[in-house]
C-alpha positions in Angstrom: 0.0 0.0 0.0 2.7 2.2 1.2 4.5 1.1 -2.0 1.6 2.7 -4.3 1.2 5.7 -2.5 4.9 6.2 -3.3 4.7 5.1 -7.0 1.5 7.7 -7.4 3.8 10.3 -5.5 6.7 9.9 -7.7 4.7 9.5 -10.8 3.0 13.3 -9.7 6.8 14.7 -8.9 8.3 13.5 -12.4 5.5 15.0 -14.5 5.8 18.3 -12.5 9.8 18.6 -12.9 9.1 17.3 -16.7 6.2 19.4 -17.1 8.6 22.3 -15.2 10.9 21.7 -18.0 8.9 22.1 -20.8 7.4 25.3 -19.6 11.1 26.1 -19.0 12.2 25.2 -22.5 9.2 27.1 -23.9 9.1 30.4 -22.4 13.4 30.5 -23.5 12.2 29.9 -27.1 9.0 32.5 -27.0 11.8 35.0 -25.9 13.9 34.4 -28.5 11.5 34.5 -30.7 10.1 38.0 -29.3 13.9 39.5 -29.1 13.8 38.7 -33.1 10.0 40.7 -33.4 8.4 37.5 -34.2 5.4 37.8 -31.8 3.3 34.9 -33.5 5.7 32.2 -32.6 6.6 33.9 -29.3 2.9 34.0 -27.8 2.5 30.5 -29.1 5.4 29.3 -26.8 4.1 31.4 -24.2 0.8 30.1 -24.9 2.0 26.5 -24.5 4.5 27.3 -21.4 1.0 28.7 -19.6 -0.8 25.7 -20.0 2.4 23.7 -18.6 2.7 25.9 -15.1 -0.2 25.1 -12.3 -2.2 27.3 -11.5 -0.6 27.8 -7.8 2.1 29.2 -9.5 0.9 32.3 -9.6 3.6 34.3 -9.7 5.0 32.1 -12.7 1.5 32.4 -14.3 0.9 36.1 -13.8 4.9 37.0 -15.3 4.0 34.8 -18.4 0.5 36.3 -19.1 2.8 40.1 -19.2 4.8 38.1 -22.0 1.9 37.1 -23.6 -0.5 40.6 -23.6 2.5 42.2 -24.9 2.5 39.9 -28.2 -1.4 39.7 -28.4 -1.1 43.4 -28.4 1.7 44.1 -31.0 -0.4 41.7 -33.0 -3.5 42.9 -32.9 -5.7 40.3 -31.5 -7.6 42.7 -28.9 -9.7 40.0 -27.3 -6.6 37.7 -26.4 -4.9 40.5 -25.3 -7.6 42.0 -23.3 -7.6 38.2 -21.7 -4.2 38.4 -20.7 -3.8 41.8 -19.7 -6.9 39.9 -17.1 -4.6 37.8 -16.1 -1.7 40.1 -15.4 -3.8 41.7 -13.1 -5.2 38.8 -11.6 -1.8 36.8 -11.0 -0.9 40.8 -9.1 1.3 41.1 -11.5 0.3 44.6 -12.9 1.9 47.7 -13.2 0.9 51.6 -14.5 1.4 50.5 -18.0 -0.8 47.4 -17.4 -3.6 49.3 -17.2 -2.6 52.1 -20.0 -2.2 49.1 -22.4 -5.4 47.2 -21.4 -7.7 50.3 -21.4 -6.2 50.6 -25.0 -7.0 47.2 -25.8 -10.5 47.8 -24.4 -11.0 51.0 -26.6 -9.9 48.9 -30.2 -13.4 46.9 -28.8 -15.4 50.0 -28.6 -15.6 49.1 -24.5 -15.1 52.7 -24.0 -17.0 53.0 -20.0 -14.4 50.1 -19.1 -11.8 51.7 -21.1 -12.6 54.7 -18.6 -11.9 53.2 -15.5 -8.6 51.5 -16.7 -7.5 55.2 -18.0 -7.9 56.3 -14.6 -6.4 53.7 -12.4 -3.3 54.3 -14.7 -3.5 58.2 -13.9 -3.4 57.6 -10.9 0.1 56.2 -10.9 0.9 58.7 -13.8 -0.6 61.7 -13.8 1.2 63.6 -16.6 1.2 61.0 -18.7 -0.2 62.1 -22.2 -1.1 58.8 -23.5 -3.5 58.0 -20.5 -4.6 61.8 -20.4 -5.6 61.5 -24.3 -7.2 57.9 -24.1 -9.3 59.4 -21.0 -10.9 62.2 -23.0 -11.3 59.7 -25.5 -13.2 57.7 -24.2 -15.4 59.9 -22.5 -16.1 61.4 -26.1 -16.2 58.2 -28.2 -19.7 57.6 -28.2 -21.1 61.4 -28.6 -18.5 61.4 -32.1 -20.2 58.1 -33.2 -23.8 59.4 -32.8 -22.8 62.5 -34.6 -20.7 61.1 -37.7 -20.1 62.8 -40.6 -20.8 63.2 -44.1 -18.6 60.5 -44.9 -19.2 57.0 -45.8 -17.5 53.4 -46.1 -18.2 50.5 -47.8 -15.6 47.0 -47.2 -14.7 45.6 -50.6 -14.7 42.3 -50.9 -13.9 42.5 -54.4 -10.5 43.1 -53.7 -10.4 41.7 -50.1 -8.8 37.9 -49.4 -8.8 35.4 -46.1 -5.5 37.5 -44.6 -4.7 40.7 -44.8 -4.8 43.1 -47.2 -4.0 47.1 -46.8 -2.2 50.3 -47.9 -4.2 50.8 -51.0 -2.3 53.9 -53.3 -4.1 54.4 -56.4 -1.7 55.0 -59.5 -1.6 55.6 -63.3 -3.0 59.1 -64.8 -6.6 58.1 -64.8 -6.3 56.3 -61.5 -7.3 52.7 -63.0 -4.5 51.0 -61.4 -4.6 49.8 -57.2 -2.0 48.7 -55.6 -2.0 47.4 -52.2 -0.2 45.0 -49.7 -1.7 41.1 -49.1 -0.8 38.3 -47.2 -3.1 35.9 -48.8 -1.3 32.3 -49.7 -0.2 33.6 -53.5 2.8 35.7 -52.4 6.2 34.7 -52.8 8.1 32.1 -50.5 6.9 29.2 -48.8 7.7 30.2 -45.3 5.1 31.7 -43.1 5.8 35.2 -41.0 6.9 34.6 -37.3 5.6 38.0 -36.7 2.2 37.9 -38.2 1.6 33.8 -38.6 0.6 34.3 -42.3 2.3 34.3 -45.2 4.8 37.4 -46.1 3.3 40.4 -47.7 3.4 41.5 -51.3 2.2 44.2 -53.7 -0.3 43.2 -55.8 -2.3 45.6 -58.0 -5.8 45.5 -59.9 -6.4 47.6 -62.9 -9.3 48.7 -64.3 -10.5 47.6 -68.0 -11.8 50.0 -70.6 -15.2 49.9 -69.2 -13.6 51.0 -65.8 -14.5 47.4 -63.9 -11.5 46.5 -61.5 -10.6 43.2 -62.4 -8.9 40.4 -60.4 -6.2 41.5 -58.1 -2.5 40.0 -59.4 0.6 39.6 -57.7 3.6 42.1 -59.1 5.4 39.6 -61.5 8.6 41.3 -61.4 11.0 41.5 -58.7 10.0 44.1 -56.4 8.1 41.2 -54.6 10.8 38.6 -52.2 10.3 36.4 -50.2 10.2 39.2 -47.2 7.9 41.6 -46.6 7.0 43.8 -48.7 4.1 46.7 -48.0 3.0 50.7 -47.9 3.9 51.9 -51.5 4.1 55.0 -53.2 5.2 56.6 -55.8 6.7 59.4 -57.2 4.6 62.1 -59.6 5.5 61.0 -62.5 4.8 57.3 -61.7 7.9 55.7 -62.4 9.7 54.9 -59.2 7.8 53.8 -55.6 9.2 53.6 -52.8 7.9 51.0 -50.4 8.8 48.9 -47.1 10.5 46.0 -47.1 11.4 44.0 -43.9 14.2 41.2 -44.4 14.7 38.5 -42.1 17.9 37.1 -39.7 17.3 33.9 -37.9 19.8 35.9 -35.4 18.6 39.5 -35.5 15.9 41.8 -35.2 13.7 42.6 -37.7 14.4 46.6 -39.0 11.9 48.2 -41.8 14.0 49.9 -44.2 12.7 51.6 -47.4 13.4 50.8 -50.9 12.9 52.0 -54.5 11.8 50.7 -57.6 12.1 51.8 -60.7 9.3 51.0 -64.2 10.7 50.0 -67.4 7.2 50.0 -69.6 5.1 47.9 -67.1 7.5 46.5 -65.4 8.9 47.0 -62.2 12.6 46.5 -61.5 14.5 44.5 -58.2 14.3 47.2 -54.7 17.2 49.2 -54.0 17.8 50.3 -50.9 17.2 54.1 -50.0 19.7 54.8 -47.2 18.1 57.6 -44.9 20.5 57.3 -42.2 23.5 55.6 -41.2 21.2 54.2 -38.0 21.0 50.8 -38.6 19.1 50.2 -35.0 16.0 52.1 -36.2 13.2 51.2 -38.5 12.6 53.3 -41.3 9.0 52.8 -43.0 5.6 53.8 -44.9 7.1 55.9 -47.6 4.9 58.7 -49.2 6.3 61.4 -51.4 4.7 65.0 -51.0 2.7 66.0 -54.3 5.3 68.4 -55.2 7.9 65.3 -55.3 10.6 67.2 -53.4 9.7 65.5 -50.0 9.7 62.2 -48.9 7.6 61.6 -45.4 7.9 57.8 -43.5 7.9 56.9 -39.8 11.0 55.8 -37.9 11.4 55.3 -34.2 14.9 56.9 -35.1 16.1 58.8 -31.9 15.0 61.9 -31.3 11.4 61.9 -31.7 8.6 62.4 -29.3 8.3 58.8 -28.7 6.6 55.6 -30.7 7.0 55.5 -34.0 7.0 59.5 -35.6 6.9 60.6 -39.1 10.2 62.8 -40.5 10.6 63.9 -44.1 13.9 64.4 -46.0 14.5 66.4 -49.3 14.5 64.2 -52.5 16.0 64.1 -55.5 15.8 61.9 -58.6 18.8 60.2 -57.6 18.1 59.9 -54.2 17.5 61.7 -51.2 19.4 64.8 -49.7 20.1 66.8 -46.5 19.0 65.8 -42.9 16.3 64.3 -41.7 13.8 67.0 -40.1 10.6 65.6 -37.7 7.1 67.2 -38.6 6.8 68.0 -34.1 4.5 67.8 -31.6 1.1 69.2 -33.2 1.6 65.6 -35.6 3.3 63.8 -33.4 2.7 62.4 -29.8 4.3 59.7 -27.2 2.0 57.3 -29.1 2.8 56.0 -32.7 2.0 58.0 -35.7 2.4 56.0 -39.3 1.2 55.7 -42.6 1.7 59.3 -44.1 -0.2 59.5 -47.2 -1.0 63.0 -49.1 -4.3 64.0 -50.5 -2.8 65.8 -54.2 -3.9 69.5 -52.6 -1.0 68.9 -50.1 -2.9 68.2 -47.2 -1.3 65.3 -44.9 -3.2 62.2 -43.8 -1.7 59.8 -41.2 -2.6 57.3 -38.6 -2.1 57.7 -34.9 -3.1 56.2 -31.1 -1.7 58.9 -29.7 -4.1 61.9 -30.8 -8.0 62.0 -29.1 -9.9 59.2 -31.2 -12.3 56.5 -31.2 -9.8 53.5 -30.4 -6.7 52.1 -32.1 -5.3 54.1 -35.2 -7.3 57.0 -36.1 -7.5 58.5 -39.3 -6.0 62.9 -39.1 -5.9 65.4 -41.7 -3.3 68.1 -41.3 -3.6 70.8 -43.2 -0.3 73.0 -44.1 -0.7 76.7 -42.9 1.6 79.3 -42.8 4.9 77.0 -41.4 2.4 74.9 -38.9 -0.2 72.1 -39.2 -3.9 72.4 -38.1 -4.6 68.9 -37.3 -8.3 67.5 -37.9 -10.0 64.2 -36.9 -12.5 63.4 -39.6 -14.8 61.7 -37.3 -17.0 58.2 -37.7 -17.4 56.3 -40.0 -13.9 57.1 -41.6 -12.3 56.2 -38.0 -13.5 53.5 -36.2 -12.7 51.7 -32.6 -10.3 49.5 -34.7 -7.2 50.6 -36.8 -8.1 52.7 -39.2 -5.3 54.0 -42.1 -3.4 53.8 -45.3 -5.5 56.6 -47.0 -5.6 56.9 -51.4 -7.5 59.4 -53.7 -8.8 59.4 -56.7 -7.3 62.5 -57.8 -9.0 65.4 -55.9 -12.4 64.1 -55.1 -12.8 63.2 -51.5 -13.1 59.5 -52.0 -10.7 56.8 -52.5 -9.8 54.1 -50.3 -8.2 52.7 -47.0 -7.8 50.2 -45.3 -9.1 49.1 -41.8 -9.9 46.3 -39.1 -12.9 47.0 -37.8 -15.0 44.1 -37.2 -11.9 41.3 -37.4 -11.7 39.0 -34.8 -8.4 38.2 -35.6 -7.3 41.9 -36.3 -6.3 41.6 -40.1 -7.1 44.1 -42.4 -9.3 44.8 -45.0 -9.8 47.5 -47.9 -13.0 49.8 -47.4 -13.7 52.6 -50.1 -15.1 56.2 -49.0 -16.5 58.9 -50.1 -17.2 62.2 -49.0 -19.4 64.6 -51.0 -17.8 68.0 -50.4 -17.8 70.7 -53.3 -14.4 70.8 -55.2 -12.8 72.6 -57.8 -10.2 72.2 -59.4 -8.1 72.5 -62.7 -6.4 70.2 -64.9 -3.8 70.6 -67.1 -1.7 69.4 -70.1 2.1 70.5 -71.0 3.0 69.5 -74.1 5.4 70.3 -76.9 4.1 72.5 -80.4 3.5 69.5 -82.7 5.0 67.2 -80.0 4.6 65.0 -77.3 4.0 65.4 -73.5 6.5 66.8 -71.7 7.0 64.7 -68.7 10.1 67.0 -67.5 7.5 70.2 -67.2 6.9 72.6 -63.9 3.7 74.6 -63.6 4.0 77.0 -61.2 0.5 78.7 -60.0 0.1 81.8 -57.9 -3.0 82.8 -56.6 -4.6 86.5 -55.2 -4.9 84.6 -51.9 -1.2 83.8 -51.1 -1.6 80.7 -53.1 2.8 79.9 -54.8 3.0 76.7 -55.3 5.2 74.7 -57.9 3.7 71.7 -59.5 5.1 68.5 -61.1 3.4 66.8 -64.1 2.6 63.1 -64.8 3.9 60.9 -67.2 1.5 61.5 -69.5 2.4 65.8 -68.9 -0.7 66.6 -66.8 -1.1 68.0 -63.8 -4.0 68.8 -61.2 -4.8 70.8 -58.5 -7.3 72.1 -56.5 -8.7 76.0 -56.9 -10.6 77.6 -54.4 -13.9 80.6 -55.6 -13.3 83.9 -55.4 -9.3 83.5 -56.2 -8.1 84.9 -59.2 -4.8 82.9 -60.4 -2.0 83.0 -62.9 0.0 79.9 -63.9 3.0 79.2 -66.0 3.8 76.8 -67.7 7.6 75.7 -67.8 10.2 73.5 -69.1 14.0 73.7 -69.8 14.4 73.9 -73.4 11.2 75.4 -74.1 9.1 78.9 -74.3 6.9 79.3 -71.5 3.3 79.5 -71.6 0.5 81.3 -69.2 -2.8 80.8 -68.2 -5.0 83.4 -66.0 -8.1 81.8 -64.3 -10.7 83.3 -62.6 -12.5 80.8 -60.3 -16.3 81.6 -59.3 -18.5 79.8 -56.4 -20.3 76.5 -57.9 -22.8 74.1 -56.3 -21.2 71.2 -57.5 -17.6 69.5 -58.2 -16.2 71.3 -61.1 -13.2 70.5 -63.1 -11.5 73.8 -65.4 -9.1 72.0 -68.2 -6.1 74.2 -69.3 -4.0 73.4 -72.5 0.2 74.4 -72.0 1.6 74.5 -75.5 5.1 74.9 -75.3 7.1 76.1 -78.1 10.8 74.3 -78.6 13.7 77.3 -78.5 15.7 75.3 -80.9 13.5 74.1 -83.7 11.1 76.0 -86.0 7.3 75.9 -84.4 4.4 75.9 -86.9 2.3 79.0 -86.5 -1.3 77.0 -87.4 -4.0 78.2 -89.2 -2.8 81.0 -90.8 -4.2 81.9 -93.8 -3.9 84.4 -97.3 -5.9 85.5 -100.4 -4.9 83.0 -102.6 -1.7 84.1 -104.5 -1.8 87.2 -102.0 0.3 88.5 -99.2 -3.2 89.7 -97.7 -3.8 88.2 -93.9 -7.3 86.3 -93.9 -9.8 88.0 -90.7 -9.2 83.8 -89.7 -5.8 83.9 -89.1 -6.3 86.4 -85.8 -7.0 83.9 -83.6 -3.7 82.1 -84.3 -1.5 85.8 -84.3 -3.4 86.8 -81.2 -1.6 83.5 -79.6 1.9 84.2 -80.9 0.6 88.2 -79.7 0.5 86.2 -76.1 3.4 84.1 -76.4 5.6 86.5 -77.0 4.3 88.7 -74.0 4.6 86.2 -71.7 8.3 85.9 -73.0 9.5 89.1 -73.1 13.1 88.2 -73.9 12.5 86.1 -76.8 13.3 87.8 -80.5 12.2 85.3 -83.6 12.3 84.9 -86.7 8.9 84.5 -89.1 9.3 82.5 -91.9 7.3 82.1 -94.6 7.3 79.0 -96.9 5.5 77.8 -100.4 5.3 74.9 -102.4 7.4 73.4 -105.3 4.9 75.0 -107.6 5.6 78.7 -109.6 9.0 79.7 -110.2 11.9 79.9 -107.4 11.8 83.9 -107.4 8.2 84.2 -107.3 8.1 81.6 -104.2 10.4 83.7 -102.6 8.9 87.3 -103.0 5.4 85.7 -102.2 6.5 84.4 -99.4 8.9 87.4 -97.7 6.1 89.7 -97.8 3.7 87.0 -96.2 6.5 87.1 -93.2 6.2 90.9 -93.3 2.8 90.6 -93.8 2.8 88.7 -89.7 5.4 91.0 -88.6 2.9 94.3 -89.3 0.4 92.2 -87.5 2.4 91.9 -84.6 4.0 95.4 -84.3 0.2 96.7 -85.0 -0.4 94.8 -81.3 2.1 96.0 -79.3 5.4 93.5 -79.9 8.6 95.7 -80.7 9.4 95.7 -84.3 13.0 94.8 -82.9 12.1 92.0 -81.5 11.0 90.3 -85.1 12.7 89.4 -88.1 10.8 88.4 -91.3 12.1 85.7 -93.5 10.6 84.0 -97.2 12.1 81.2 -97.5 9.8 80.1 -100.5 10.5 76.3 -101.5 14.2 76.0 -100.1 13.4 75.1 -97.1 10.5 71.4 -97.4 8.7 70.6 -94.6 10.4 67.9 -92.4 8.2 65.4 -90.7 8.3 64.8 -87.1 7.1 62.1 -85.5 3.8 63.6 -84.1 2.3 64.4 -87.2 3.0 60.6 -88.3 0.1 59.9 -86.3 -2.2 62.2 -88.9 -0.8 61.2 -91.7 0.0 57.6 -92.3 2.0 57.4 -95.3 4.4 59.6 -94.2 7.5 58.4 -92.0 9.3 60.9 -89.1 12.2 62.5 -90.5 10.4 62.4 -94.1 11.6 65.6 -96.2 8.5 67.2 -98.1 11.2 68.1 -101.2 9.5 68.5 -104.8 11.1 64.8 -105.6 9.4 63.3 -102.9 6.1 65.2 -103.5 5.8 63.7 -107.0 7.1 60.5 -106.1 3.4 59.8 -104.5 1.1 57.7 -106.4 -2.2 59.4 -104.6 -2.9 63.0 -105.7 -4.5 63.0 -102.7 -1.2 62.8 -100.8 0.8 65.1 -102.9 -1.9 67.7 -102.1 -1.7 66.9 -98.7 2.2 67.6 -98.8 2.0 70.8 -100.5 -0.5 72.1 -97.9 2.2 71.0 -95.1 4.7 73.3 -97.2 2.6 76.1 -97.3 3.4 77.2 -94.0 4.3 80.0 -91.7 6.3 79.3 -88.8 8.7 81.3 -86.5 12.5 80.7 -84.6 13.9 81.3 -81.6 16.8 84.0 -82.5 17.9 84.6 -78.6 16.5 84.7 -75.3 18.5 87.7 -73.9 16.0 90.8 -75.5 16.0 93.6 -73.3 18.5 92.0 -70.4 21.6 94.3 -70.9 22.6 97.8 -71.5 24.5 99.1 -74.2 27.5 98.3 -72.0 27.1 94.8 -72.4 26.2 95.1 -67.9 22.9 93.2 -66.7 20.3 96.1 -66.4 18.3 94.4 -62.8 21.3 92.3 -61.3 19.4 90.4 -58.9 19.8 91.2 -55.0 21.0 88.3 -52.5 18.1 87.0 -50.3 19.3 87.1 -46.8 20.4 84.2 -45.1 18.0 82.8 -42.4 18.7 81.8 -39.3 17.8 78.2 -39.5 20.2 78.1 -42.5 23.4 79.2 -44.4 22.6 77.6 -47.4 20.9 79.7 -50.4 17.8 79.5 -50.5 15.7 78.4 -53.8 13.7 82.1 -55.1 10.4 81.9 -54.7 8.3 82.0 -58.3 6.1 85.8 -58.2 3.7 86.6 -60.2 1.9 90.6 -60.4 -1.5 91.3 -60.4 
């Protein structure tokens, strides 16, 4: 008998020591795992070292439920969390930050009245701290903001939506027809699944819309931008052809750093990240790219030193080959001792991130900061848009207030989903095309637009040369139209009030300073010198042009056909060019600034590529001589040709009218801007307009 109770006693003893031991041998794996930032695995091992320990062990119980809420919560899954942070407190394991972290928890469930009373037991032990000061007010106020909402609203598309999680949506291409977003569904790359996130690794995918504007089915990038890491939060520069993105490699023996890389697009593919080297930390993460709409910015979060604690967002200047100068942090009205992330700009240059550390409804909340006069006024949107679960990763479709984002609200196991929105505010706004004179987009172009109301801002243009932005009624604006190489080109706009969204469309021709530029649509009596009333429309342009480019002298030159003798041709034509010249002087341009040339037949029309497009059976580089002319088989054609000789065009002669005395010296030698304080560098002039 004796003998059994023994046995039984023993048999108890061993599987508490072996039991001990694999608790033991658990918890030292979960904190490897959690030193690496690969909470899954870590609160797994946790998970299984919990059930191991008795429950007299309190203490042992209590310190792993702390190891445990601190994964659940860096993962997202409130309701485990919630369940540990229990626990913590139970086991008397509990400190200030307990408390902070579960009424945070407790908010991401909407539980705002319990929420409450966790905010103000951590107070208590911390009264000054901002986080538990901010998530107080916050939950006193939740409920009022979701009763009142606001003229937004959110729909969850499933269309574009998998199992896992999918986010960051950033709408590209010029007529916003292309999404690309981050998923962890089971079609990205490698066959390994995430210690941090227990799915698979993200990738960007994309989804395009056909030419009946349907989205279609979501595809994986087939190039090699996607690894087998984790790849997320794109965007891309104004012209489209680079984005910047996250990637976060993995060390079996190190922890896990975002860092940001670039790719670059060759036609419609994407090339292999590069690494964009911010700093020379290599103990901070460096994440959620977005470039500013003028391109010369780029915004991402780091929990770099010297922030205001969490994760903050800093911008750096940016060139084309890379980035330049120091890092500079956008301060305390954006950020707080929480985490702000996922910088994203609506195109009129407002800032939209994500933070817990601002007064919301729970988790990340959605903030517009507006840029005014050197600050921010930051703005919380309200319900529906924000949400007691994390709510970012903001896109638009141009300047309309609607897009998408991305949100999990509603998931039990906190992954997140796409939602589209919409807000029907009034907004105008213009849209505009550079382009060359009987050329092609000009992708290199600036437009810079000054408005009555202090409006100065420099714009960049697409890849397709356009360019929009938003105008505001009552504001009477002037832009320009710029690009090296080229004339410039101005537009004044007057913008009244309107009811609805409105859209104005503005055409930038620019004229090329080194080749000839077809004056169109100017026409003579036949076998005259006499300007046709039609042609006024077409002077009154060059009559413009040549105001807005007061330094510019040209040449206007007159051309014929092969047809009628080589002297006639050439008299006909020289008084044609005087013929402009008169018109022009009669309208105010200095006869000094014009010189009249008839060429007559010597000089053929040479075909550029542009005009290809209208006429077929011509080649670029074609030369419209009297040989070739004939050499046609359609009459149809040759007439065709001799129309494109019959033309009046004008030259660039020099750039430098009016500039210097007769001395040769510069009459306005431009002053030196004063150095600031803040900096020794020169400073970039300002672009001024007069009214």
């Amino acid at each position: 008998m004796k003998k059994s109770i023994y046995h039984i006693i023993y048999v108890f003893a061993l599987a508490a020591i072996l039991a001990g031991c694999g608790a033991e041998a658990s918890i030292k794996k979960g904190d490897k795992f959690y030193a690496l930032g690969e909470y899954y695995d870590a609160a797994n091992k946790y998970k299984k070292a919990y059930r191991l320990i008795p429950p007299k062990q309190r203490n042992d119980r209590g310190k792993l439920a702390v190891k445990m809420a601190e994964c659940y919560r860096r993962l997202n899954y409130s309701q485990r969390a919630i369940a540990s942070y229990n626990n913590v407190i139970r086991y008397k394991q509990d400190d200030s930050l307990t408390h902070l972290y579960l009424a945070q928890q407790l908010m991401k469930t909407g539980s705002y009245r319990q929420a409450e009373k966790e905010f103000i037991v951590a107070l208590d032990s911390m009264p000054g701290n901002r986080l538990a000061k901010q998530g107080l007010e916050s939950s006193r106020k939740a409920m009022k903001w979701k009763e009142e909402g606001s003229r937004y609203t959110v729909k969850k598309e499933n269309f574009f939506n998998s199992r896992r999680a999918d986010y960051s949506p950033m709408l590209s291409g010029t007529d916003y027809d292309q999404l690309f977003y981050t998923t962890t569904r089971n079609q990205t790359k490698g066959e390994e699944y995430s210690g941090i996130t227990g799915t698979k690794t993200g990738d960007i995918i994309v989804s395009t819309k056909d030419e009946n504007g349907k989205w279609q089915k979501p595809e994986v990038i087939d190039t090699e931008v996607n690894t087998e890491y984790d790849e997320g939060a794109c965007s891309f520069s104004p012209d489209q052809h680079t984005m910047y993105l996250t990637q976060c490699t993995t060390d079996p023996n190190y922890p896990r750093y975002a860092t940001i890389i670039t790719s670059n697009r060759s036609d419609a593919a994407w090339s292999k990240g590069t690494l964009l080297k911010i700093s020379s930390d290599t103990l901070s993460s460096f994440a959620h790219p977005a470039v500013s709409p003028d391109g010369e910015w780029l915004y991402f979060v780091s929990d770099m030193p010297g922030g205001m604690g969490g994760f903050d967002i800093w911008r750096i200047g940016l060139t084309t080959s890379g980035v330049i100068g120091g890092v500079e942090n956008l301060g305390p009205l954006i950020n707080t001792p929480g985490d702000e992330m996922f910088p994203t700009f609506r195109p009129n240059g407002d800032l939209y991130f994500s933070s817990n550390g601002h007064q919301g409804l729970g988790g990340l909340d959605i903030f517009i900061a507006e840029p005014m006069n050197d600050t921010w006024i930051v703005e919380h949107p309200g319900y529906p848009l924000n949400s007691q679960g994390d709510d970012f990763g903001m896109t638009f479709e141009g300047m309309k207030n609607q897009g998408f984002f991305s949100s999990n609200r509603g998931d039990g196991k906190g992954w997140d989903h796409i939602y589209s929105f919409y807000n029907p505010e009034v907004i105008q706004t213009v849209k505009g095309w550079v382009y060359e004179q009987e050329g092609y987009e000009l992708t290199d172009a600036l437009v810079y637009m000054v408005g009555n109301d202090g409006t100065n801002v420099k714009l960049s243009v697409k890849g397709d040369g356009s360019f929009t932005q938003r105008i505001r009624p009552g504001v009477d604006y002037v832009l320009l139209g710029t690009c090296e190489g080229f004339l410039n080109h101005k537009e004044e706009l007057h913008v009244d009030s309107a009811k609805e969204s409105s859209e104005v469309v503005l055409q930038f021709e620019l004229a090329n300073i080194t080749a000839p530029v077809l004056i169109d649509n100017i026409f003579y009596d036949f076998d005259k010198a006499t300007l046709r009333p039609e042609s006024a429309t077409a002077l009154d342009k060059l009559v413009k042009l040549l105001n807005d480019n007061p330094n510019v002298t040209i040449e206007l030159g007159a051309h014929t056909d092969y047809k009628g003798s080589d002297e006639y041709n050439k008299l006909l034509s020289q008084r044609r060019a005087e013929s402009v010249v008169s018109y022009l002087i009669a309208h105010g341009i200095a006869s000094d600034r014009l010189t009249p040339k008839g060429y007559g037949e010597e000089v053929p029309k040479t075909i550029r590529k542009k005009l290809t497009e209208s006429y077929p059976f011509l080649k670029e580089n074609d030369v419209l001589n009297e040989s070739f002319v004939t050499a046609l088989a359609s009459q149809e054609q040759q007439e065709q040709c001799n129309q494109l000789n019959r033309r009046t065009e004008f030259r660039v002669l020099s750039t430098t009218y009016g500039l210097f005395d007769s001395k040769g010296q510069l009459k306005n030698m431009p002053k030196p801007k004063p150095k600031t304080e803040a900096s020794d560098e020169e400073q970039e002039p300002d672009f001024d307009f007069l009214f």
